[in-house]
N, C-alpha and C positions, 0 to 999 in steps of 0.2 A: 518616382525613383526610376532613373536609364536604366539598361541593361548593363554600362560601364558600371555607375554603382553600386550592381548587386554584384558586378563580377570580382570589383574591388574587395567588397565585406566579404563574401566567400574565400578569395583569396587571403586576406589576413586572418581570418578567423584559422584556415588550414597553418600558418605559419604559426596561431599561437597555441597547436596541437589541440583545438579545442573543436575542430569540425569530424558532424557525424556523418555515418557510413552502414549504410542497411545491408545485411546480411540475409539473402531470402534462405529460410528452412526449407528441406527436400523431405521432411520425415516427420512424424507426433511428435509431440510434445513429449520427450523423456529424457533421462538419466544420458544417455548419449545420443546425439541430434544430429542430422547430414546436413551438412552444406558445401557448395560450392563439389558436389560430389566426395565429400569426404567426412566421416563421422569423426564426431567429439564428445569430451567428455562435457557433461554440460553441467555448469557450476553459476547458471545467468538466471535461473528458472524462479517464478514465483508459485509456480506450482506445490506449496511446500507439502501435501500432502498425498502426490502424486496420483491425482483425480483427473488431469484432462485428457490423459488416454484410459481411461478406466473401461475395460469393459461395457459394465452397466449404464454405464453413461453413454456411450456409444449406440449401444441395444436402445435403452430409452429413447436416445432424441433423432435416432431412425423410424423408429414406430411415430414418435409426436410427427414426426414432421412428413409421414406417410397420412396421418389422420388432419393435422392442421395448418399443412401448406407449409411453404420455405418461411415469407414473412407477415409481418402483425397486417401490413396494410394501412395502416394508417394511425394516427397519436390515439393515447390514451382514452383521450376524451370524445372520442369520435368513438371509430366502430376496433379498436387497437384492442382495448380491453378484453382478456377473455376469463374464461371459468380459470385456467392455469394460473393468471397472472394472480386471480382473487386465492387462490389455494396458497399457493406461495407465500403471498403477502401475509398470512392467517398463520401460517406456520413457520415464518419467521418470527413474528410477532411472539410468540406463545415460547418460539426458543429464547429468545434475549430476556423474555421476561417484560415485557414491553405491551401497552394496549393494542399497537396499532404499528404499520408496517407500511411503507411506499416503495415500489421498484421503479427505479430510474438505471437509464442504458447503461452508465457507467459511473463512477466513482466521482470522476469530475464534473460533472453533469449534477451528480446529487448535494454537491460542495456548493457549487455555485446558486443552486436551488435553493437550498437551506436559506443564505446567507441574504441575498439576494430578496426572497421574499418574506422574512422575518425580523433585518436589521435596517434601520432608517437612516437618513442621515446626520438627525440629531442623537444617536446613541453613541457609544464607544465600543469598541471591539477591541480586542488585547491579545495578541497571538502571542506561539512559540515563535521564534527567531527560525527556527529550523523547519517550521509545519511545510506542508506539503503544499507545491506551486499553486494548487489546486482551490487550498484557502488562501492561500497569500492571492491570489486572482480574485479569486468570491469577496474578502476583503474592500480589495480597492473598487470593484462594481459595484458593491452595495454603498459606500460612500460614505461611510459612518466618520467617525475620528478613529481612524488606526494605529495602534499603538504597537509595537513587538517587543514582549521583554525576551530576557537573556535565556539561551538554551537552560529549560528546568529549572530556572531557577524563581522559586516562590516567592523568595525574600527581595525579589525584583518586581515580581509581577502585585504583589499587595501594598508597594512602594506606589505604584503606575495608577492604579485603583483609588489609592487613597486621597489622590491629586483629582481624580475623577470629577465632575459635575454635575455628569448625565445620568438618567433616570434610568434608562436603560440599558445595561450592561451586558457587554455577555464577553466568553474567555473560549478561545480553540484551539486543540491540540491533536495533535496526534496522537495515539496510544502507543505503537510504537515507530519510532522511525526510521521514514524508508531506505534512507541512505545514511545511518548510521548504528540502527539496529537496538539503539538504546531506549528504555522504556520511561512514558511519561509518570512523573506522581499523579496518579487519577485520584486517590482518598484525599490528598492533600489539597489537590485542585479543586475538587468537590466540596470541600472545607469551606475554602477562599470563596467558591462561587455563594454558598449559603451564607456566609459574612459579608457579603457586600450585596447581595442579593441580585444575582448576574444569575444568567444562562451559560450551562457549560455544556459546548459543543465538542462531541470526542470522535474524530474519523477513527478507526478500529480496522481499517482494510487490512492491515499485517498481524491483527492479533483474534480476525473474527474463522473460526472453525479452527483456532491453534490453541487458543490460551481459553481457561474456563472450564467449566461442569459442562462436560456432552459438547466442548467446544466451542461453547456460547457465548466466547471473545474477554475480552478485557475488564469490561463493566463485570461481566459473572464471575471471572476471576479475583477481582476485589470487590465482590458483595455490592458492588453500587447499584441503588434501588432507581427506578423513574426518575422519582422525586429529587434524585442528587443527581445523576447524570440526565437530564430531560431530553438531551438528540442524541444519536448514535448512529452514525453512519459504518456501514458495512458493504464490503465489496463481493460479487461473485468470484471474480475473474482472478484470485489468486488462491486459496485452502478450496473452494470449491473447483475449480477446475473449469471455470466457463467466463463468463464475460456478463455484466449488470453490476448492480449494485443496488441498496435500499436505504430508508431512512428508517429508524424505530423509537416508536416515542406516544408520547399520549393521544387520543384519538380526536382531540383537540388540535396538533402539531398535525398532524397528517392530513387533516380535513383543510387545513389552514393552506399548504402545500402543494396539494390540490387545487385549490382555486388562485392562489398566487405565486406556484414556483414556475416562470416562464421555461425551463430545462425541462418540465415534467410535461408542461400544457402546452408547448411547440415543439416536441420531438415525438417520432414515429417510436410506436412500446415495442419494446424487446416479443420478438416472434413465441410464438407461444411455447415450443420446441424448446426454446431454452430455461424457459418458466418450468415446463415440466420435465426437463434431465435436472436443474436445482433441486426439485423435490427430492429425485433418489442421492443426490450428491448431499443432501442433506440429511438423509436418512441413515445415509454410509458414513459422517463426519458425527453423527450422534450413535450410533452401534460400533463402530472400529476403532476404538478409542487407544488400542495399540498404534496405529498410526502416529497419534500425536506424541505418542511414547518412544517407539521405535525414530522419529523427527527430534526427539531432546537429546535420548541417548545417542545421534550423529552428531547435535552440538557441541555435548559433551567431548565426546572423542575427539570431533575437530580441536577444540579449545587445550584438550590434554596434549595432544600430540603437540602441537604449533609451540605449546610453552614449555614442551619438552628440548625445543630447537632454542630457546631463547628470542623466540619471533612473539614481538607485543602483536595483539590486536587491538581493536580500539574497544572499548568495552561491551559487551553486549550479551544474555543471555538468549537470543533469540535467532532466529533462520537466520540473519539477516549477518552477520562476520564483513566486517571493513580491516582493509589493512591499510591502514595511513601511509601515503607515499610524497603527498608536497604536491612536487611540479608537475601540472598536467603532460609536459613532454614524458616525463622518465612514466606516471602512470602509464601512458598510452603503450610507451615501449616494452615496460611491463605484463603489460594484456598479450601481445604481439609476440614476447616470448612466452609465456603461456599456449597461446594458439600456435607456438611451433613444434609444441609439443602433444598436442591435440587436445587440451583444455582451451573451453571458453569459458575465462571469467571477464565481466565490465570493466572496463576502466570510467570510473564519475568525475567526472570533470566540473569546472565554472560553467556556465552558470547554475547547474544543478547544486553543488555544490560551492561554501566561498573559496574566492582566492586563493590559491595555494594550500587548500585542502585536498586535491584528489588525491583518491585511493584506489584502490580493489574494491568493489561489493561483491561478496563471497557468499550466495545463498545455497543454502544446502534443502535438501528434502529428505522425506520420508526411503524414496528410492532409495539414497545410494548407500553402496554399502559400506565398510570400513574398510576393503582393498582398492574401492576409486579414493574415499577419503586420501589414502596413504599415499596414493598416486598424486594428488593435487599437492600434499604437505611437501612433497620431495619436489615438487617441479616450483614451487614457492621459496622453498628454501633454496633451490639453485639460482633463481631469477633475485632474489635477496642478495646471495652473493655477487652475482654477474653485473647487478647494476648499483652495489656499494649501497644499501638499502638500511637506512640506520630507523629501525620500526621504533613507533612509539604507541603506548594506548593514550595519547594524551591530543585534544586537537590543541592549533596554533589559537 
């Protein structure tokens, strides 16, 4: 491919409002963020429990990394591994409820891993429509027969199943999702997967230190044991405040992992530094359990006030608030007037999103409080009016 046609695709991509644009930060990770020399209110954040400026966190992984260097130095399997990384792993494990625990770099890394080293070519795989690029990627590498049924919906996915052939089954979803904030049937899907006798793989990255007893994600939230949910992937890098991610699962599945996830056995390990600020970010997400509280009751609000204006959102009880808008041009202008008023919120676009579905992704945290909320509803409902914005909770 010339240099004429990348400049081509660049160029129609900016016409069909759908090219990205990096914003470098001047300041932490918080509630309001500098850029470009100028603070905002920030409403873009996955920080939902407001941990990556945290103090302790800070304090900790100054000392780790005064004691164990900047980085791991090399993969897992080599000399990467250290005492941190085995603590971690041990204490995730024990929180999810789960035998056993693997830390991989990041979230996409752990997806691809899973899938990759446990699904063959002759089994079948069955996604949500909406899962994350992450599995829909991991999916098509592993090479199985991939199938996608319809957003949530069961009465689709045991329709797909029942057509089925293969010996080996397995079903992946998201717990909740990322750009639309709505939550999977896990009891339900767990059901299906023990009726047809599949593996059910559930990413949990938006519900792992928010939903659950002491935080312990979405499985702990609906009682799902090993045996009904067997993988369970979980992220650092959003309720903790850091970056990594892990698998948890039987100690069967991890060892397996180990010797066949190429994500795990050819990537340099997360620096130990970050292995041990997890620990305290994990000890703070199981002791501050106001957090998770003070996080619903800003949902709440947000959700009251917005249907106080007769502004639908799309449904969701989680961090995670979309405001359906259609056309990536008008979302993008949307975002645009937002940032004129010193709020950043996303505009999600194709291909993250389908066709004529972009919206707002609207994540709130623990931080803010209910006078930025107000701030954000009123500057929403002006940008609704200015750009003739007919909100629906319903996708196309």
């Amino acid at each position: 491919m010339n240099q004429i046609t990348l400049i081509q695709a660049l160029k129609k991509r900016k016409q069909l409002s759908l090219y990205r644009i990096r914003y470098p930060r001047e300041s932490p990770q918080k509630t309001h963020i500098k850029v470009a020399n100028q603070y905002y209110l920030n409403f873009c954040s996955n920080d939902y429990l407001g941990l990556a400026s945290h103090p302790k966190l800070i304090q900790s992984f100054q000392k780790s990394v005064q004691k164990e260097g900047v980085g791991s130095g090399a993969a897992n399997l080599i000399t990467g591994y250290s005492v941190a990384h085995q603590q971690l792993e041990s204490a995730l494990a024990e929180w999810t409820g789960r035998e056993s625990a693997l830390l991989f770099s990041n979230g996409y890394l752990a997806n691809l891993g899973i899938m990759t080293a446990l699904i063959k070519r002759k089994d079948t795989l069955t996604q949500d429509q909406l899962n994350h690029a992450s599995l829909l990627d991991a999916g098509i590498l592993c090479r199985a027969k991939l199938q996608r049924y319809r957003h949530l919906n069961t009465n689709h996915l045991t329709a797909i199943l029942d057509k089925s052939i293969q010996k080996n089954k397995f079903i992946a979803t998201e717990s909740i999702f990322s750009m639309n904030g709505d939550q999977a049937p896990l009891p339900q899907l767990a059901q299906i997967a023990t009726m047809y006798q599949a593996t059910l793989i559930v990413d949990d990255a938006h519900g792992i230190g928010v939903l659950g007893k002491h935080g312990a994600g979405s499985l702990s939230y609906h009682g799902l044991s090993q045996q009904e949910a067997p993988i369970l992937m979980g992220t650092l890098g959003k309720a903790f405040g850091l970056i990594g991610a892990f698998v948890a699962g039987s100690t069967a599945l991890i060892e397996t992992l180990i010797q066949y996830a190429r994500t795990y056995i050819y990537t340099t390990a997360l620096p130990a530094s970050i292995a041990e600020t997890a620990l305290v970010s994990l000890k703070i997400i199981q002791s501050e359990s106001w957090r998770r509280h003070k996080l619903y009751d800003n949902i709440t609000y947000f959700k009251t006030k917005m249907a106080s204006l007769s502004i639908k959102l799309l449904p969701s009880n989680t961090a995670i608030q979309p405001l359906f808008i259609g056309e990536a041009s008008t979302a993008l202008q949307v975002a645009y007037f937002l940032k004129s008023q010193s709020i950043l919120v996303s505009a999600i676009r194709p291909p993250t999103v389908p066709i004529d579905t972009s919206r707002l992704r609207i994540t709130l945290s623990t931080e803010h409080t209910f006078q930025q909320i107000d701030q954000l509803v009123l500057a929403l409902k002006a940008a609704c009016e200015a750009y003739s914005i007919k909100t629906t909770d319903r996708l196309l």
